[in-house]
C-alpha positions in Angstrom: -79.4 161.4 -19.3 -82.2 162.8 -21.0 -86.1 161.7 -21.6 -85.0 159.9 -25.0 -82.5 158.2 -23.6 -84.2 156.5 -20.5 -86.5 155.4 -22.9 -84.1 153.9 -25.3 -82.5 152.1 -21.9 -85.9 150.7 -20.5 -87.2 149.8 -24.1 -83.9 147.9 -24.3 -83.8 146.5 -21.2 -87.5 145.3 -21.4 -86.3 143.2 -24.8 -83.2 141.7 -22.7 -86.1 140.6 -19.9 -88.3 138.8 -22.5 -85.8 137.5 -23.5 -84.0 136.4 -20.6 -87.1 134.9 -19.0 -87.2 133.1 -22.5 -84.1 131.4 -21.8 -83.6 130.7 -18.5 -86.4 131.3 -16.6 -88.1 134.1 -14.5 -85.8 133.1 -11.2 -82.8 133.2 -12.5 -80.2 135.6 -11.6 -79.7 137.1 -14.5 -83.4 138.5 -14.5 -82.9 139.8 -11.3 -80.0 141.8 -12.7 -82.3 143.3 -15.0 -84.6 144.0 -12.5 -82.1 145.9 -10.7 -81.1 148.0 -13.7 -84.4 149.0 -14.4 -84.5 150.3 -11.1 -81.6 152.3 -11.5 -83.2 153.6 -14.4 -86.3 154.7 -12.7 -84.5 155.9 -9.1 -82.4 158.3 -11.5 -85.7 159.6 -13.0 -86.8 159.9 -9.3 -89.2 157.7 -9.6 -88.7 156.0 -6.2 -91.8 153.6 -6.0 -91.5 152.3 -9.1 -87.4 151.5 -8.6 -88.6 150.0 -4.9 -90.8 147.3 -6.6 -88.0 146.2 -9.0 -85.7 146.0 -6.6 -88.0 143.9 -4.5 -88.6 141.7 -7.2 -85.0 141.3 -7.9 -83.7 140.6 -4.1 -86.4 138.3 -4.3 -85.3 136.3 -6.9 -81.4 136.5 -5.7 -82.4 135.0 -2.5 -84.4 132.0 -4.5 -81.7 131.6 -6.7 -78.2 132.2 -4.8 -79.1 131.8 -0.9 -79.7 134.7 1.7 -75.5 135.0 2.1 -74.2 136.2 -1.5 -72.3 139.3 -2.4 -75.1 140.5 -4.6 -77.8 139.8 -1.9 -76.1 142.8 -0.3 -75.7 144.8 -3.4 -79.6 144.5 -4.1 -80.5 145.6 -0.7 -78.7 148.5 -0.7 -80.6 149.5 -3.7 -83.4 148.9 -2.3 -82.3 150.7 1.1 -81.4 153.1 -1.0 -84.9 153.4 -2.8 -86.4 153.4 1.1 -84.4 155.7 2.4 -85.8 158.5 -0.2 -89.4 157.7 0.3 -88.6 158.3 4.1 -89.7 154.8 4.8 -86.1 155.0 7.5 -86.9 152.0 9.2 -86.8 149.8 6.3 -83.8 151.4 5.3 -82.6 150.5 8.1 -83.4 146.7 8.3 -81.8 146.5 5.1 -78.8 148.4 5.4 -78.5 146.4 8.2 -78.3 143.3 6.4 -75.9 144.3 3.7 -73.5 145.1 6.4 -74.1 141.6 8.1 -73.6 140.3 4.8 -70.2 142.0 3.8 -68.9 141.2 7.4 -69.5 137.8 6.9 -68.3 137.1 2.8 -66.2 140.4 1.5 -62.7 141.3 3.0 -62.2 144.0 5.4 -62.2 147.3 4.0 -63.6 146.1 0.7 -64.9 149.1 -1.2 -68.5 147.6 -1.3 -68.4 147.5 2.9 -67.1 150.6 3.1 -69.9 152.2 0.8 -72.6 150.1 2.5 -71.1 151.5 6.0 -71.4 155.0 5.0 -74.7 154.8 3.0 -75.7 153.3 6.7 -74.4 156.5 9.1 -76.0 158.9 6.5 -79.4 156.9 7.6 -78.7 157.1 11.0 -78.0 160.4 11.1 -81.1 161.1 9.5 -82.7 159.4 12.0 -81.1 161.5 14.7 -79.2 158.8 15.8 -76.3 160.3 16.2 -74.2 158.2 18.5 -74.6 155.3 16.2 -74.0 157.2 13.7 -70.5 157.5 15.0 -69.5 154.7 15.7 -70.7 153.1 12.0 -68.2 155.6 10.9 -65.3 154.7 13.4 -65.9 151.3 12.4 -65.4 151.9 8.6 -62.8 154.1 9.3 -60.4 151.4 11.2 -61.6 149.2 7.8 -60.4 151.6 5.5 -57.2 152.2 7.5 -56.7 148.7 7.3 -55.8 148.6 11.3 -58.2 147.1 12.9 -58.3 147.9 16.7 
């Protein structure tokens, strides 16, 4: 996407905040959905602080709003892992990919796509954290989920 067009897409999104918080309300979910997409804006420009703050703000605001056990708790802290994990801040990564997975096991099916991505998106950390040997057996585990055969 080019520099004209992550423009147009914050410029827009910042309208849909105003006007959001007009509405309902600086904690409600839907502001944190804007939050998040911001985010995404600014971690595809590589701008990794900036996307970390929003992200904050918007798991923030899920948690106020929906409770600490909600699908999109875990979908926000990816993104934030995610937004971690780039900055080298690993062991922040790590407490949050470590949630999402406690979430999914708990509220999402087995094998559910969202698991499975928050499972891998967890290994890559730990290998980059030269764990290794945990590394392998996050990926055993998500592979028995997406086999649908669990042992």
């Amino acid at each position: 996407m080019g520099q004209l067009r992550y423009r147009e897409a914050e410029e827009t999104l910042t309208r849909a905040l105003e006007i959001r918080k007009r509405l309902v309300g600086i904690d409600h979910p839907s502001v944190a959905n804007i939050f998040v997409s911001r985010g995404d804006i600014y971690q595809s420009q590589g701008k990794y602080a900036e996307a970390e703050k929003l992200y904050r703000q918007a798991l923030q605001i899920a948690e106020a709003s929906l409770g600490p056990n909600n699908p999109r708790i875990s979908v926000y802290a990816s993104a934030l892992a995610n937004a971690c994990l780039v900055q080298g801040k690993h062991l922040e990564a790590k407490e949050f990919y470590e949630r999402c997975v406690k979430i999914d096991d708990q509220l999402l099916p087995p094998g559910h796509p969202i698991q499975l991505q928050h499972l891998h998106e967890y290994a890559n950390l730990l290998h980059k954290m030269g764990r290794s040997e945990e590394a392998q057996r996050v990926e055993e585990r998500a592979s028995v989920l997406r086999s649908g055969k669990p042992k």
